[in-house]
C-alpha positions as CSV (number, residue, x, y, z in Angstrom):
1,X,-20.3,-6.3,-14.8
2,X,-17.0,-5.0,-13.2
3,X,-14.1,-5.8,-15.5
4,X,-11.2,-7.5,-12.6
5,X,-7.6,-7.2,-12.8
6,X,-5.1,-9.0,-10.8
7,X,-1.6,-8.6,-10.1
8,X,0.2,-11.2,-8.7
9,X,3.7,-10.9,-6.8
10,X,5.1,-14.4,-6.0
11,X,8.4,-14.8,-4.5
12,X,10.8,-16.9,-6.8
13,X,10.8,-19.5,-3.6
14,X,8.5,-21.3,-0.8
15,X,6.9,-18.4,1.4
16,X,9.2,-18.3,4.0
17,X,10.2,-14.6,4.8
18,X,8.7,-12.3,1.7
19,X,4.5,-12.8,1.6
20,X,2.6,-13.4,-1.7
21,X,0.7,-10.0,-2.6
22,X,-2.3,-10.4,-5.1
23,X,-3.4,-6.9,-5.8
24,X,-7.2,-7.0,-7.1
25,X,-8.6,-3.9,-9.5
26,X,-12.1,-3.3,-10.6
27,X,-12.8,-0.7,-13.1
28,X,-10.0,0.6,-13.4
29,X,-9.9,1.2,-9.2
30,X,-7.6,-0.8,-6.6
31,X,-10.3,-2.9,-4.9
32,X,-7.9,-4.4,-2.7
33,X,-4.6,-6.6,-2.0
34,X,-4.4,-10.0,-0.4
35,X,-0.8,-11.1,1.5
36,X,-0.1,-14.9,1.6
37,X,2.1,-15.3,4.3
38,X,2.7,-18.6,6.1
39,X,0.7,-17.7,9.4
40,X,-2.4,-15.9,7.7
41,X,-3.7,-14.5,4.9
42,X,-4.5,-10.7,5.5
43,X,-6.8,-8.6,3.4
44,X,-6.1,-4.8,2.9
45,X,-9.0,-3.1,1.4
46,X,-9.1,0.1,0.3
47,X,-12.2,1.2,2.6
48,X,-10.4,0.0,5.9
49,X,-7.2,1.7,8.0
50,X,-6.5,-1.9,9.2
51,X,-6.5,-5.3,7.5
52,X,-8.3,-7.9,8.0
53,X,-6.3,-10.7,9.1
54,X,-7.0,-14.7,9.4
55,X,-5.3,-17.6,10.2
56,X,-5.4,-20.2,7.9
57,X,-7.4,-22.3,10.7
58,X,-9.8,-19.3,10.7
59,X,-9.4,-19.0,6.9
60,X,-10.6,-22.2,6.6
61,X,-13.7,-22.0,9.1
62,X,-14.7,-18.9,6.7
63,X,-14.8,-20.5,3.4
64,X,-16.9,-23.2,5.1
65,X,-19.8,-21.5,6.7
66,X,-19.6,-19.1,2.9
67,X,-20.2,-22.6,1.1
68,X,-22.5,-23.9,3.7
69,X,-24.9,-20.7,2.7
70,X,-24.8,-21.6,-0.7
């Protein structure tokens, strides 16, 4: 099983300007990083130019239909 790291960045206050970054390692590789932002929540992985961005609304409809699979 892959061994995770993850760095978190928080800014000292609310999110207002500055996102959240969570920076996700497997194996000793950068999987990924994840920006918390007040509009969305965008995912930059490191096998796409672009990130994927979603709403929270949209974030939200996601993590439903996942845990309606399950």
């Amino acid at each position: 099983m892959a061994k995770h790291v993850i760095e978190v960045e928080l800014p000292k206050a609310e999110v207002i300007s500055k996102d959240a970054i969570i920076k996700i390692h497997g194996d000793g590789r950068i999987i990924g990083k994840l920006t918390i932002s007040r509009g969305n929540v965008e995912w930059y992985s490191n096998h796409w130019k672009k990130p994927t961005r979603l709403s929270w609304e949209q974030f939200d409809s996601v993590m439903h239909e996942y845990w309606k699979r399950k």
